[in-house]
Structure formats: structure tokens, C-alpha cells
PASEBA-1860 file (N, C-alpha, C; in nm, 3 decimals):
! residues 94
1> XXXXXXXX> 13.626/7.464/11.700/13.643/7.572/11.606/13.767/7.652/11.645 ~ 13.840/7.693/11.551/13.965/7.773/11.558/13.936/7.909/11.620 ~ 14.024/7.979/11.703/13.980/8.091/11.787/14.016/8.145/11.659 ~ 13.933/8.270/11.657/13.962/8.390/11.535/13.870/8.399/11.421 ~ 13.868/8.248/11.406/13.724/8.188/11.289/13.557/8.234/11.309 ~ 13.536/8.305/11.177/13.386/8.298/11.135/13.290/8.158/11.152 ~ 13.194/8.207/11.205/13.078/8.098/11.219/13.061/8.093/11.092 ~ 13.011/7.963/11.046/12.955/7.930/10.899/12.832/7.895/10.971
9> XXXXXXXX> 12.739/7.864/10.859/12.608/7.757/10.858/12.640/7.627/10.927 ~ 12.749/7.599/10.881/12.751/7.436/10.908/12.808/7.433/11.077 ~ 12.858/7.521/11.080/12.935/7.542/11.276/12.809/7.513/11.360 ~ 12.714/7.539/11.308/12.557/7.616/11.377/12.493/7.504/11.434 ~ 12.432/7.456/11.546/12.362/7.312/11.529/12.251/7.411/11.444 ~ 12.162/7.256/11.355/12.037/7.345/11.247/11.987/7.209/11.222 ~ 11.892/7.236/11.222/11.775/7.106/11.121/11.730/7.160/11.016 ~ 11.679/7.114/10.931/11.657/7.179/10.795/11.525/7.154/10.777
17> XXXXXXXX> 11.349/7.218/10.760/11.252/7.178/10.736/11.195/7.159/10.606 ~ 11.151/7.059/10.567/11.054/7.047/10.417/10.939/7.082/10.462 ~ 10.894/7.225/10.387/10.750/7.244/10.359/10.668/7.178/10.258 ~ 10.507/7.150/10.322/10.442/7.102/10.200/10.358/7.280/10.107 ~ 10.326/7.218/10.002/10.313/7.316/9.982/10.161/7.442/10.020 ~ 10.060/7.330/10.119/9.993/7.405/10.211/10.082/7.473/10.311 ~ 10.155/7.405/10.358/10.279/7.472/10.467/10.317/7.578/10.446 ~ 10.325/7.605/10.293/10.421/7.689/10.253/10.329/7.847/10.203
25> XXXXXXXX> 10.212/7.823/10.171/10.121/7.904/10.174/10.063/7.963/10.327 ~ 10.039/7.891/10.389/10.002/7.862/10.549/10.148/8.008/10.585 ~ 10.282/7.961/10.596/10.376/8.064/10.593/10.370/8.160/10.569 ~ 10.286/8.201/10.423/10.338/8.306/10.320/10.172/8.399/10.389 ~ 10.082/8.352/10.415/9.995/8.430/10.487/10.058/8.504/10.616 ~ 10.096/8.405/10.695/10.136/8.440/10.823/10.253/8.592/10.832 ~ 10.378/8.530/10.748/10.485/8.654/10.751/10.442/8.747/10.606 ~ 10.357/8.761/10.582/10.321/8.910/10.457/10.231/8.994/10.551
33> XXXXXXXX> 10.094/8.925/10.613/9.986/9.015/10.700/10.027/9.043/10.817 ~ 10.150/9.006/10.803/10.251/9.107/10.970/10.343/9.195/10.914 ~ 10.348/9.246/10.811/10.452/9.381/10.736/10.325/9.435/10.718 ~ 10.403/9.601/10.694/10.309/9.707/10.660/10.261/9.721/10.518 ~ 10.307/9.618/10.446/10.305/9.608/10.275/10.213/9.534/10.289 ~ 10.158/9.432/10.327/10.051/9.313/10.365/10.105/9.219/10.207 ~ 10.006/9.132/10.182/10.031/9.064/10.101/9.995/9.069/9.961 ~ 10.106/9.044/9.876/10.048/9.121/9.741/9.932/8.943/9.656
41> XXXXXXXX> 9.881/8.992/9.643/9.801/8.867/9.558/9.872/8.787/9.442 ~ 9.938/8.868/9.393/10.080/8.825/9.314/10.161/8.692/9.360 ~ 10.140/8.726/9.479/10.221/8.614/9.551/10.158/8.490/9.585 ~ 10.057/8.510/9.615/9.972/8.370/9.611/9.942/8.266/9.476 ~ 10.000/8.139/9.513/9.949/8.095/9.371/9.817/8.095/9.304 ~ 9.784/8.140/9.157/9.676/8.124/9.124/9.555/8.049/9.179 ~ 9.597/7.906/9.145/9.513/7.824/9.225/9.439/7.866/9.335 ~ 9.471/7.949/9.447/9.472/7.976/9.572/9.369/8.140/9.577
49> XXXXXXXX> 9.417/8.178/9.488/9.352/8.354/9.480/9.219/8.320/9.518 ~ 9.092/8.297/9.411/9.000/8.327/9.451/8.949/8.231/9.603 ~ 8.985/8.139/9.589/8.959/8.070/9.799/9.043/8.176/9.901 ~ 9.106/8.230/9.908/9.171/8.312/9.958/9.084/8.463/9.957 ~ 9.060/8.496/9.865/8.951/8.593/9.878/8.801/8.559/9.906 ~ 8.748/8.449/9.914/8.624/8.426/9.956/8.660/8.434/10.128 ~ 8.775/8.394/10.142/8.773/8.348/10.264/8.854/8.509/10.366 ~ 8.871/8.575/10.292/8.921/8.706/10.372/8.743/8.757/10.343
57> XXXXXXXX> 8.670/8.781/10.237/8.544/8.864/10.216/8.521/8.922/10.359 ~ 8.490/8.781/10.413/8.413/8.853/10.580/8.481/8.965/10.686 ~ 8.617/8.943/10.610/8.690/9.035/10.763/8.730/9.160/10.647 ~ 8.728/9.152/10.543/8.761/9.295/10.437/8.591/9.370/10.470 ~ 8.482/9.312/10.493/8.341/9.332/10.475/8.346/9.430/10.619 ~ 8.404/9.330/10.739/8.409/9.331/10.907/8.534/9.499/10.940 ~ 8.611/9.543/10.844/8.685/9.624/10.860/8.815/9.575/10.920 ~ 8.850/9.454/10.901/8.955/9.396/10.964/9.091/9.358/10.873
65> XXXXXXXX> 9.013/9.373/10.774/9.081/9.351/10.591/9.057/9.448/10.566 ~ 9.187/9.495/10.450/9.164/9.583/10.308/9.204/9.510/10.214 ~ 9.185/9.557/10.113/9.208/9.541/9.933/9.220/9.666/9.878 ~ 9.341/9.677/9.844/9.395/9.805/9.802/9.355/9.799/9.632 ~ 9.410/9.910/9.587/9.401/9.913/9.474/9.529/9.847/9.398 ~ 9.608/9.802/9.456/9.733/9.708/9.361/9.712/9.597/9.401 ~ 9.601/9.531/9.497/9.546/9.399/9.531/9.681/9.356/9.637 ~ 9.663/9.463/9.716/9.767/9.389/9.805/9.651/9.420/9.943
73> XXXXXXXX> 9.640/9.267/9.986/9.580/9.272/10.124/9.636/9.269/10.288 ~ 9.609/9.360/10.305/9.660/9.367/10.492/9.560/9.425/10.579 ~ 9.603/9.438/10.675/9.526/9.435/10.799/9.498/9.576/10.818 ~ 9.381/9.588/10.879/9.366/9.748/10.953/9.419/9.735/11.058 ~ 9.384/9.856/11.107/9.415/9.909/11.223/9.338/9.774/11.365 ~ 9.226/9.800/11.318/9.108/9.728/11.405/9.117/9.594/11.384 ~ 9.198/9.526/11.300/9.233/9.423/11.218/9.398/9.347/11.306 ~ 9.450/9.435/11.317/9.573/9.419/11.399/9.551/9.335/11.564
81> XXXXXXXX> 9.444/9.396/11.612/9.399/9.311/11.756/9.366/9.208/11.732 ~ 9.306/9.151/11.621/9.256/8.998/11.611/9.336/8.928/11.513 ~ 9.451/8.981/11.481/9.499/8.906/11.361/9.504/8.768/11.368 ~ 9.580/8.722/11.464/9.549/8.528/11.484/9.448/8.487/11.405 ~ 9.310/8.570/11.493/9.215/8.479/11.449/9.170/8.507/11.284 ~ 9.198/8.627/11.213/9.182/8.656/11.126/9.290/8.557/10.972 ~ 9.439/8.584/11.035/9.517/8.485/11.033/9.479/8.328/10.991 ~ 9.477/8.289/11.095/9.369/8.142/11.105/9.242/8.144/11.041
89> XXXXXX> 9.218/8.215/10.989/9.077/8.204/10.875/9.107/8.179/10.737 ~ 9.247/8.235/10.715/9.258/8.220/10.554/9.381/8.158/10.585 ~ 9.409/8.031/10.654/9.487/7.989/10.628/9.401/7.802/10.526 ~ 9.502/7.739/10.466/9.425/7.631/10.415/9.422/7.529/10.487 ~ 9.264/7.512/10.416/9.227/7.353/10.493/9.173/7.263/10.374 ~ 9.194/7.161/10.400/9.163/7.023/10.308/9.027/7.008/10.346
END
């Protein structure tokens, strides 16, 4: 690379990943219920909403979940110490 020159993308070593589209849901749980916005239901594909809410019930029931009133779900307070495992509950399985 030329001294003086901007890094591009392509300068970078990089691999590029294909998500499936459990992968990609699996993701979209993981980085939304770690912001303070949590995840808007909006964002989940239809398909997915109501398994996704059967499957949070127990930890929204447990105080570990909320459901706001714009249906955006995130974590409590008390919810924050176990997130993994909370995490790993609504993520999908075949």
C-alpha cells in the first residue's frame, strides 16, 4: 500500500459470512436485547412473532422480560444478569 493512502475494505484481510435465515434471526435477538431500546417486534419476521413470544412468556412472567407498550421487548434490570441464558431461550430451534 502507498504511504499516505486510506485503508479501503479491500486493503483489510476479511471473509465475508452468509447467514441462514435462522442465523439471521438468532443475530437480530442477540444485538437488539443488548441496547437499551430492546427489540422492537416490528423487526421480527411475522412468521416468528408469536413463537418468539410464547417463548419469552416465562421470563416476561419471571421479571426478566418486559413488553412495553410499543411491543418492544428488553430486558430488566434482574434480566440483565442472566441474559445468555434468557438469550438462548428465544433463540430458534428446528
Amino acid at each position: 500500500m502507498e504511504a499516505g493512502r486510506a485503508k479501503t475494505f479491500a486493503d483489510v484481510p476479511h471473509t465475508l459470512e452468509k447467514l441462514s435465515a435462522d442465523e439471521c434471526y438468532d443475530e437480530l435477538i442477540c444485538t437488539r436485547l443488548r441496547t437499551c431500546e430492546g427489540l422492537s417486534l416490528q423487526e421480527v419476521p411475522a412468521s416468528r412473532r408469536s413463537a418468539l413470544l410464547r417463548m419469552a412468556r416465562p421470563h416476561i412472567d419471571g421479571g426478566r422480560l418486559e413488553l412495553d407498550a410499543d411491543n418492544h421487548l428488553r430486558l430488566t434490570a434482574s434480566g440483565i444478569f442472566v441474559s445468555d441464558d434468557v438469550m438462548s431461550d428465544l433463540m430458534w430451534e428446528e
